[in-house]
C-alpha angles and dihedrals in degrees: 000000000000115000119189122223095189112133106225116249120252121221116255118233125241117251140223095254088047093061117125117256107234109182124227129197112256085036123132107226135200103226117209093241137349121273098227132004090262108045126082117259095237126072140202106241101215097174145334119273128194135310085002110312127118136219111245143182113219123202107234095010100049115216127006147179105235130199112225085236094071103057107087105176148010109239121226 
């Protein structure tokens, strides 16, 4: 017989900084990286696009088609 003393593992809890980002129209994002030389990287997200991308307006670039998977944060 073979009898297991293991305690069984409890699952940890998510916390607050693993939250997932969900972006929101009228929200200032931190973009992964710039789209030219010359523009921010953050960006003003003014309303969803298609197949999960947002318009955005861009200091320094104007307006853009984002992909969801550059934007990295939302920005307080």
């Amino acid at each position: 017989m073979n009898i297991s003393t293991k305690k069984p593992q409890q699952p940890i809890a998510a916390s607050p900084s693993s939250e997932v980002f969900v972006p929101k129209a009228h929200q200032w994002v931190q973009l992964r990286n710039s789209l030219s030389e010359y523009s921010e990287d953050t960006a003003l997200l003014l309303c969803p696009g298609v197949q999960d991308r947002w318009i955005a307006w861009i200091p320094g670039f104007g307006q853009a088609t984002l992909e969801r998977s550059q934007l990295l944060k939302a920005i307080d």
